[in-house]
LOVOKE-397454 format. One record per residue (C-alpha): residue number from 1; x, y, z. Coordinates in Angstrom, 3 decimals, padded with zeros to 6 digits. Layout:
N
   num          X          Y          Z
   NUM          X          Y          Z
...
! end
This chain:
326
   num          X          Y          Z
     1   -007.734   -008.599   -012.557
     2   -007.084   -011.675   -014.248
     3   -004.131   -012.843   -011.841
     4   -006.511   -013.485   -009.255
     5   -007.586   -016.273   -011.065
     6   -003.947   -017.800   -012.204
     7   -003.353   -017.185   -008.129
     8   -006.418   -019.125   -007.420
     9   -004.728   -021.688   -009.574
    10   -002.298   -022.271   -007.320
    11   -004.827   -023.990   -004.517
    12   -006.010   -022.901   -001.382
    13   -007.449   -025.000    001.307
    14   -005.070   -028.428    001.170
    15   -001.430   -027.737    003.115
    16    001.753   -028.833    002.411
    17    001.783   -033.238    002.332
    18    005.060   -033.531    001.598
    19    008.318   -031.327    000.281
    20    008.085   -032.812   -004.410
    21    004.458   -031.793   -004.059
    22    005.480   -028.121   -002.156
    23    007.954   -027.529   -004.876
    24    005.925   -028.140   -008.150
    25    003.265   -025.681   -006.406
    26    005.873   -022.937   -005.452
    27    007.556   -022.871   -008.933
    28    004.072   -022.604   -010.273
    29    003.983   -019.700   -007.919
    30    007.128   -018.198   -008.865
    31    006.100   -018.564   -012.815
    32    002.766   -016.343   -012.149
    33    004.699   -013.924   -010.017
    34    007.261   -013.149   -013.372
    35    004.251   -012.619   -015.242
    36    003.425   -015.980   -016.976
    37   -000.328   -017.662   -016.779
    38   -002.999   -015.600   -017.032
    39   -006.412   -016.784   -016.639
    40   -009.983   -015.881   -017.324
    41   -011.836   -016.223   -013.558
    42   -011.613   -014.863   -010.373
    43   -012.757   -016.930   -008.166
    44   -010.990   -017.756   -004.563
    45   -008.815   -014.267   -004.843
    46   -005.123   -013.938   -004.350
    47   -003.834   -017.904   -003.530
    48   -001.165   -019.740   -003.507
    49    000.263   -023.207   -003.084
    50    000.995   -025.736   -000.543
    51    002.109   -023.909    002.887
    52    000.866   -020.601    001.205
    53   -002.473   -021.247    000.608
    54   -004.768   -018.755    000.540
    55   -003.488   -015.099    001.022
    56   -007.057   -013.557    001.133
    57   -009.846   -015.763    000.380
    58   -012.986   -013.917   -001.136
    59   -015.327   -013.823    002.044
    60   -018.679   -014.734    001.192
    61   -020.443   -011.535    003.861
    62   -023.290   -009.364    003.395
    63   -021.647   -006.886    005.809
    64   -018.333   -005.088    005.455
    65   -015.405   -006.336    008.372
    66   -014.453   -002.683    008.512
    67   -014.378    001.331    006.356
    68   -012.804    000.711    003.582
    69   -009.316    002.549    004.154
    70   -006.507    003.258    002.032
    71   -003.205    000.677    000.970
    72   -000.689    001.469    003.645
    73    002.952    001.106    004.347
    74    002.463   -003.001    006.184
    75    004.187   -002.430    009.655
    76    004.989   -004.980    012.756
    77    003.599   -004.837    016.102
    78    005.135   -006.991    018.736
    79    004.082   -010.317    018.971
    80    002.842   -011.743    021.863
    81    002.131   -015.214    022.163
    82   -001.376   -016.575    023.516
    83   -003.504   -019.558    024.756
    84   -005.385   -020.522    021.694
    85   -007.691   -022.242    023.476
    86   -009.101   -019.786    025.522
    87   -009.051   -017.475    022.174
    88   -011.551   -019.719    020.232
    89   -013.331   -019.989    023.525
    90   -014.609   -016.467    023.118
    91   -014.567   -016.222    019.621
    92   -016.816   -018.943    019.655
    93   -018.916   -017.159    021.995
    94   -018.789   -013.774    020.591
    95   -019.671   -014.889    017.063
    96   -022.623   -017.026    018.663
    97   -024.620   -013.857    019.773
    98   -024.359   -011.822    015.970
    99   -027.769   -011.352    014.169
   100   -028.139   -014.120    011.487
   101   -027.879   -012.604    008.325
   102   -030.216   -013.129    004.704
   103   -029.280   -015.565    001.880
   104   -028.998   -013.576   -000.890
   105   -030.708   -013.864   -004.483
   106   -028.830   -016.066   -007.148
   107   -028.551   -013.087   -009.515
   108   -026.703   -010.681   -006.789
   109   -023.395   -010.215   -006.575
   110   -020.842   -010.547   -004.335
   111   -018.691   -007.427   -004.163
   112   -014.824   -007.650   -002.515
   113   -012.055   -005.222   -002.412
   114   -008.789   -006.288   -001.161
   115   -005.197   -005.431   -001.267
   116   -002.115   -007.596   -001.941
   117    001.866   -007.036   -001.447
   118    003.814   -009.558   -003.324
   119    006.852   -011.355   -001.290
   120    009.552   -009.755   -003.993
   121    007.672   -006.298   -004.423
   122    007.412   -002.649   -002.441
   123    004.089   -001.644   -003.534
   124    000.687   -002.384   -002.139
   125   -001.752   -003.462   -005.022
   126   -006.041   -002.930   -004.755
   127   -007.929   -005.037   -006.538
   128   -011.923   -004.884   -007.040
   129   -014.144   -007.938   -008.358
   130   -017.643   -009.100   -008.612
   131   -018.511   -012.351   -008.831
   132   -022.343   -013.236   -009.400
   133   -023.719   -015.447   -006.499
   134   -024.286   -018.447   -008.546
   135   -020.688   -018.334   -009.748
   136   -022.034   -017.681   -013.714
   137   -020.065   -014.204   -014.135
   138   -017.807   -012.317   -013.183
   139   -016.700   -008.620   -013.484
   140   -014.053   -006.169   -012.660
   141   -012.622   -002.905   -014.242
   142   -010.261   -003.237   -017.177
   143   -007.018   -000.673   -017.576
   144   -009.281    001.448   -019.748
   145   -011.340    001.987   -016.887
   146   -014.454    000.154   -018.269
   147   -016.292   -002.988   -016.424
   148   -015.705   -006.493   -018.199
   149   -018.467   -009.010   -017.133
   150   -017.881   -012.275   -017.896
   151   -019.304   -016.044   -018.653
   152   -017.516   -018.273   -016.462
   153   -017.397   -021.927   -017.620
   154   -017.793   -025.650   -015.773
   155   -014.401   -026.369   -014.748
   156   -014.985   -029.966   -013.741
   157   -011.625   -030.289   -012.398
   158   -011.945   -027.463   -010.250
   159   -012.368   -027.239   -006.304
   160   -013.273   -023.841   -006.351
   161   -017.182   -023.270   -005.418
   162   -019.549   -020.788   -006.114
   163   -020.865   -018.380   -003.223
   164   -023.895   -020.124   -003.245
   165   -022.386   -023.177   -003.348
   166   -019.950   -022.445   -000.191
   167   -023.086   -021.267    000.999
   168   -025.166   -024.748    000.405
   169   -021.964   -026.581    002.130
   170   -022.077   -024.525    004.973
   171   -025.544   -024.989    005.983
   172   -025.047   -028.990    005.546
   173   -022.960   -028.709    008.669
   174   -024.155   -030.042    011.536
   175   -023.508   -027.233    014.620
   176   -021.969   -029.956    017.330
   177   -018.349   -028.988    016.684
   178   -017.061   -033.101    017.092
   179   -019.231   -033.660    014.318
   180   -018.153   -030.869    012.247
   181   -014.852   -031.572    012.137
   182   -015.172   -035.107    011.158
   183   -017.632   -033.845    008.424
   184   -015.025   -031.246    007.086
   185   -012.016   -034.147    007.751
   186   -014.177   -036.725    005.577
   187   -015.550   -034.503    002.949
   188   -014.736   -036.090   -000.576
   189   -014.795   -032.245   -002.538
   190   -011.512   -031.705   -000.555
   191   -010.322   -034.791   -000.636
   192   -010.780   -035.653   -004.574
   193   -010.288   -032.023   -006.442
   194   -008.635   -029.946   -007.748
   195   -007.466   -032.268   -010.495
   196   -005.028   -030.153   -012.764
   197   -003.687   -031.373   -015.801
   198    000.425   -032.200   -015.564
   199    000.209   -031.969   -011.526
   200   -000.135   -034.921   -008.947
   201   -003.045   -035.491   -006.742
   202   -001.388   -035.849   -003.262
   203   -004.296   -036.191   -000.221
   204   -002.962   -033.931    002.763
   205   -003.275   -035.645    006.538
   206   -006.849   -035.216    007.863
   207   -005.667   -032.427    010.250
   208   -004.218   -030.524    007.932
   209   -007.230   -030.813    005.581
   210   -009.713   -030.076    008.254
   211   -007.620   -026.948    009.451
   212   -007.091   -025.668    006.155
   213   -011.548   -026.049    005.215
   214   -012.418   -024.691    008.585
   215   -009.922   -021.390    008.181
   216   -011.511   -021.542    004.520
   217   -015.132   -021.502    006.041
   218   -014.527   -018.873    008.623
   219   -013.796   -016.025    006.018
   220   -016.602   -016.716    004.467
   221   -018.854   -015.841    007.913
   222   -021.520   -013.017    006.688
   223   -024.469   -015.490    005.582
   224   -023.965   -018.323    007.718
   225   -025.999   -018.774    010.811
   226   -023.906   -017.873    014.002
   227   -024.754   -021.216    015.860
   228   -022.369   -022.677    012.817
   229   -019.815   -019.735    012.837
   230   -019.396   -020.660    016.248
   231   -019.024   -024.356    015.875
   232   -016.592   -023.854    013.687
   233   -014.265   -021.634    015.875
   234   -014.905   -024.703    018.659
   235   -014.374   -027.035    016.109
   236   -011.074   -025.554    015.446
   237   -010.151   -025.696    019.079
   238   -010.128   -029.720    018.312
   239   -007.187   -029.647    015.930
   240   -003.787   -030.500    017.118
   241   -001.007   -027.275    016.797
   242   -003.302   -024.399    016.180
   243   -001.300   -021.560    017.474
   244   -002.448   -018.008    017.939
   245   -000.575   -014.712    017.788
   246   -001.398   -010.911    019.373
   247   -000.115   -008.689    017.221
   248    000.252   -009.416    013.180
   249   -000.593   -007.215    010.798
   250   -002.245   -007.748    007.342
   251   -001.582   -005.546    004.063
   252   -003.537   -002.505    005.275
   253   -001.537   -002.138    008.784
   254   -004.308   -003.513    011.054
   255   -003.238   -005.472    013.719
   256   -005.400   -008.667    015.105
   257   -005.044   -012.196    015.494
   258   -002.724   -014.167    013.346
   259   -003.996   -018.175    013.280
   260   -001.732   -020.602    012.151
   261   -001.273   -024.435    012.508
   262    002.365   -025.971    013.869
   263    002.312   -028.788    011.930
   264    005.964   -030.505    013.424
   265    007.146   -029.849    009.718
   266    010.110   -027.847    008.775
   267    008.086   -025.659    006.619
   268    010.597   -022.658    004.954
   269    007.233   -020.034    005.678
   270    004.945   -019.503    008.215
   271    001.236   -018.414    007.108
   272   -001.438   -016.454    009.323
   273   -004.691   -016.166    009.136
   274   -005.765   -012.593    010.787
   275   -008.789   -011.909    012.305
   276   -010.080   -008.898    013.867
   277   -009.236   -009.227    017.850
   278   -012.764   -007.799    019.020
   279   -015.137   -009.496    016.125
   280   -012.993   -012.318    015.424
   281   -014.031   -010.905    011.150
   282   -011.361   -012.472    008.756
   283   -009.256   -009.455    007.677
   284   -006.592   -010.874    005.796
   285   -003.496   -013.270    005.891
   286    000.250   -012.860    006.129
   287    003.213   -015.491    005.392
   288    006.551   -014.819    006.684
   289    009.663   -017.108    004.835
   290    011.193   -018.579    007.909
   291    014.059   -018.861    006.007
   292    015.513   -018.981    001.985
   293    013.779   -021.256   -000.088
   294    015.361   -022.739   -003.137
   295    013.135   -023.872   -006.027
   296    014.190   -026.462   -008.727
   297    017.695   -026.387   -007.608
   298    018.613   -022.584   -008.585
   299    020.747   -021.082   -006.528
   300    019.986   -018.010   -005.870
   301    016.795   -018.530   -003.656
   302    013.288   -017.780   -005.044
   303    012.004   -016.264   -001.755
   304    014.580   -014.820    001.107
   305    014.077   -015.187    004.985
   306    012.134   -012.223    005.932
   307    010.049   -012.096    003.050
   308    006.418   -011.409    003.513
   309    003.578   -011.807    001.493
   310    000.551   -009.486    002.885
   311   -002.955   -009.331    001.808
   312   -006.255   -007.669    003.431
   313   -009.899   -007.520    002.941
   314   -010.844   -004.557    002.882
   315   -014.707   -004.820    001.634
   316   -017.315   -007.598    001.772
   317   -020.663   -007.084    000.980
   318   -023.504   -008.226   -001.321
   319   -025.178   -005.946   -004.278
   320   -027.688   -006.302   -006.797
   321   -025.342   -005.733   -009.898
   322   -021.740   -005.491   -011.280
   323   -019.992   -002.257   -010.655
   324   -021.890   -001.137   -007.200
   325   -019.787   -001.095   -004.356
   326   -022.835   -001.354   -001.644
! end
């Protein structure tokens, strides 16, 4: 369980600025998919850099999206193109009318269960964490089959948040969706961190920050009020190139709706976010290589067109203490 915190590492919310900055994330990438890096917290699970980004961001719920079910062979369904617009029109509106959920306690814990298929790799991995809801410990099952809860320490550096801390940002935010997205856009957290040792600072374009904190926020949609979960969706509607897709699966072979952002960029992947076509839940995200990318000048290329990276969230849910499962 540790690599979900050297793939947290690897950022989430910020896309690509430019191609030096894509590279030094990628071969970070590459380094913690050939086993190097391991680190001691959990955190944002299963991320990676630049155009990547996150491949299934812990949701921050106090319901489940769906039954758990089982790691599947990932399959294709067509994909069918459609007006993105009208999409966040009625996710906006369907999210709108849910029942607010409860904060929960300090000293709960958040509970998530999620699979992941590498880019280079044929099997389907499940991983299980807790992570307390002030962000002090964390937990998860060892290879000896016994639970490991642990400290986690101030990372100053860090961008990562706490539940309750995603959850104390969210409710700053006002509900008229113009004014959202200039308070996401302008927000220094996502503008000033993560601050890594040995790695340059680069501040993405306000669009692409905004899009990348709003898809951020929306998986994290079970204890926010729904007058905000639906500001955000119309708030998203504001931001140039969002593109939405019928049809893209996730790492447990559900189909929904795969968001993504056309940025004008020659980007090497593409990277969806899926959500559920009839709640508009987060289930999971999927990036596609477009075609090969080369990293550091090697030759032989470090992902192949027609690679896919696949992830799903499975489970979601709030319980009082490490090792339930709600």
């Amino acid at each position: 369980m540790d690599d979900l915190r050297s793939l947290r590492e690897l950022r989430a919310v910020v896309p690509e600025p430019d191609e030096v900055w894509l590279a030094q994330g990628r071969r970070r990438l590459l380094r913690r998919m050939r086993g190097h890096g391991r680190g001691r917290r959990f955190g944002r699970a299963l991320l990676l850099a630049g155009a990547l980004g996150t491949a299934a961001a812990v949701a921050l719920v106090a319901v489940r999206p769906q039954e758990p079910v089982p790691p599947v062979a990932p399959s294709q369904s067509p994909i069918v193109q459609l007006d993105a617009d009208a999409v966040l029109a009625r996710a906006a509106d369907t999210v709108g009318r849910r029942k607010a959920a409860g904060v929960p306690r300090p000293t709960q814990w958040q509970y998530t269960k999620s699979l992941d298929k590498q880019p280079n790799g044929d099997t389907v991995e499940t991983r299980e964490q807790w992570m307390r809801y002030d962000g002090k410990q964390t937990a998860a099952f060892g290879e000896d089959g016994r639970l490991a809860v642990r400290d986690v320490p101030p990372d100053p550096g860090d961008d990562d948040l706490s539940p309750q801390q995603y959850d104390q940002k969210l409710r700053e935010l006002p509900t008229d969706p113009k004014k959202l997205l200039a308070k996401v856009t302008k927000d220094r957290h996502w503008i000033d961190y993560p601050r890594e040792e040995g790695v340059p600072h680069v501040v993405a374009p306000d669009a692409d920050r905004a899009y990348g904190v709003i898809m951020l926020y929306l998986s994290r949609y079970g204890v926010m009020p729904p007058e905000l979960e639906s500001a955000l969706f119309q708030a998203l509607a504001l931001i140039p190139g969002v593109r939405i897709e019928q049809g893209v699966t996730d790492a447990a072979g559900r189909s929904g709706l795969g968001v993504w952002r056309d940025t004008g960029r020659d980007d090497p992947s593409r990277r969806y976010r899926i959500l559920d076509p009839r709640t508009y839940r987060y289930l999971g995200e999927r990036t596609v290589w477009l075609r090969d990318e080369h990293l550091g000048g090697d030759p032989e290329p470090a992902f192949r067109k027609g690679s896919v990276w696949l992830t799903a969230l499975v489970t979601s849910t709030i319980v009082d203490r490490p090792g339930e499962r709600g």
